[in-house]
N, C-alpha and C positions, 0 to 999 in steps of 0.2 A: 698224930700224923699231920704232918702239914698242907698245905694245899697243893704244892709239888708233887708228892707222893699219893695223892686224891686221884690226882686228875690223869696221873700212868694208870692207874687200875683203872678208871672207869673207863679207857681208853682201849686198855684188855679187856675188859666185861663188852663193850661196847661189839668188839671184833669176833667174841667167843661168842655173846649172844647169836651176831650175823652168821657165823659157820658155824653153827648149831642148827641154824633153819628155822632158829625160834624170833622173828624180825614183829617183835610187839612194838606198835607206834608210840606206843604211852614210854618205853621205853627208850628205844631211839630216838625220842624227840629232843634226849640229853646228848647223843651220840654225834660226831663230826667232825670239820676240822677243829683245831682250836691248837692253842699251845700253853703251857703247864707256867708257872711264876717264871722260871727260868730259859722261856721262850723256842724251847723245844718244840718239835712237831707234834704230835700226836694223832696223827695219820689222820684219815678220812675214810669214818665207817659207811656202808652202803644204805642207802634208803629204804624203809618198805618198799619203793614203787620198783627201786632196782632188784631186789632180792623175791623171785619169785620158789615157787614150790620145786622148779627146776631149774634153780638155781644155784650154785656151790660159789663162793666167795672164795679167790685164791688168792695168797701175799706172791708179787713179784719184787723182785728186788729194784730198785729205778736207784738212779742216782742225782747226787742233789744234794744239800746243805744236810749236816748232822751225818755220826758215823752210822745209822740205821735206817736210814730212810725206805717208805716201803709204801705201796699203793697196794688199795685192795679193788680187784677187777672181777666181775664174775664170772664164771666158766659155766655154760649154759648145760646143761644135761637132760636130755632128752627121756622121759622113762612113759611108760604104758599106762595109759591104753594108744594104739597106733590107730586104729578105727575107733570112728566117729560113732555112725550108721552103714549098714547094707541098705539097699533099697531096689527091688525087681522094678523096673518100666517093659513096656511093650514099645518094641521099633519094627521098622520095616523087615526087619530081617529076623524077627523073635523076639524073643524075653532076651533080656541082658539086666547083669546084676552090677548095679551103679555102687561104687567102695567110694565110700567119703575117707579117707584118712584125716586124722587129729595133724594138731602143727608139729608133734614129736612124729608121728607116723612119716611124716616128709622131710622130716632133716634128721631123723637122728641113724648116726655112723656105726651102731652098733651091732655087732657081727652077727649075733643071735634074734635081732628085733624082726627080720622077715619071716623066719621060720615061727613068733611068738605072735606076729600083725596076722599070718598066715589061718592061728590057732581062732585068734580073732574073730576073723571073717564067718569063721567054719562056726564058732560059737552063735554068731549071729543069725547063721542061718544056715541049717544042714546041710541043706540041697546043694548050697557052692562045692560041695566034697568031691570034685571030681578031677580027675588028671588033667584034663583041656584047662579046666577051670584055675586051678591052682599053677600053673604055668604061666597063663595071662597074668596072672598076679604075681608071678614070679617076675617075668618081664617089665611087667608095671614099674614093683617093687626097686628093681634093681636100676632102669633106664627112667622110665618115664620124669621121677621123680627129680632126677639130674636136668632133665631136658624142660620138665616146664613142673616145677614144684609147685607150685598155686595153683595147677589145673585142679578146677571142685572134686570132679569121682574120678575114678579108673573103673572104667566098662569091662564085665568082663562076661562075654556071651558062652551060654553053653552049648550052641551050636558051631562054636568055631572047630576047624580040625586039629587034633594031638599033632604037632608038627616038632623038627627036633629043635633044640636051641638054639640054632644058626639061623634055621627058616624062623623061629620068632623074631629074632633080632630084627631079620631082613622084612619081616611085615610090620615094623614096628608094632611087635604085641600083639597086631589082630589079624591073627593070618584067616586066609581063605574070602575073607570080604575087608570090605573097605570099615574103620570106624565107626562106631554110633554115636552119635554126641546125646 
């Protein structure tokens, strides 16, 4: 086999390793741009640094010089665990249970991931088991994370009152008192 036909297959292995999720650096270290004897592309596979654990490597089609031209972009995916840590402090107004969410926990779009972040919490720590409680968290869940994704915890006190989903919205999440920070 000539070096032409060398350099398309390590170009496929290179691509197959990355969207496999198996991104060994001793490996990729052969992996990249480059082009084959006959000055074809042979795309550009992704880095370790770019290909993490949530990470899927997707081919779009771009266009540009040669009939196949193709970029690999990654498509970020978000997967579990959504919680960090729980953690109880004592405020002015009682005990409130401080929710760290993970970086999947605050961005990922996934229809089932609140109800799974939800399980979470409750894994972490029993006591969160309560209707008031899982509502702030619902609220949290659904709003907060839009509104200020970076904020460290969502507070979720279990002396707030069961109020219905319109009066959470409208206390932003923490109805009957003001926030605890």
């Amino acid at each position: 086999m000539g070096t032409k036909g060398f350099g398309a297959i390590t170009a496929r292995i290179c691509a197959l390793t990355v969207v496999g999720g198996v991104a060994s650096s001793m490996f990729l270290a052969g992996c990249g741009s480059g082009s084959d004897d006959a000055g074809e592309s042979l795309g550009t596979a992704s880095t370790p640094s770019q290909v993490s654990a949530d990470s899927v490597p997707t081919s779009t089609p771009t266009t540009g010089p040669g009939p196949t031209s193709r970029s690999t972009t990654p498509t970020v995916v978000y997967r579990p665990p959504f919680i960090e840590r729980v953690e109880w402090t004592d405020t002015e107004v009682g005990p409130s249970l401080s929710v760290f969410p993970t970086t999947s926990g605050r961005y990922t779009q996934e229809p089932s991931a609140m109800a799974a972040a939800w399980r979470e919490v409750v894994g972490l720590d029993a006591t969160a088991d309560t209707p008031g409680m899982q509502a702030q968290f619902d609220c949290h869940w659904r709003f907060a994370r839009i509104i200020e994704p970076e904020k460290p915890s969502w507070n979720l006190e279990p002396g707030r009152p069961v109020v219905t989903e319109e009066d959470m919205i409208g206390a932003r999440c923490n109805p009957g008192f003001a926030e605890e920070y």
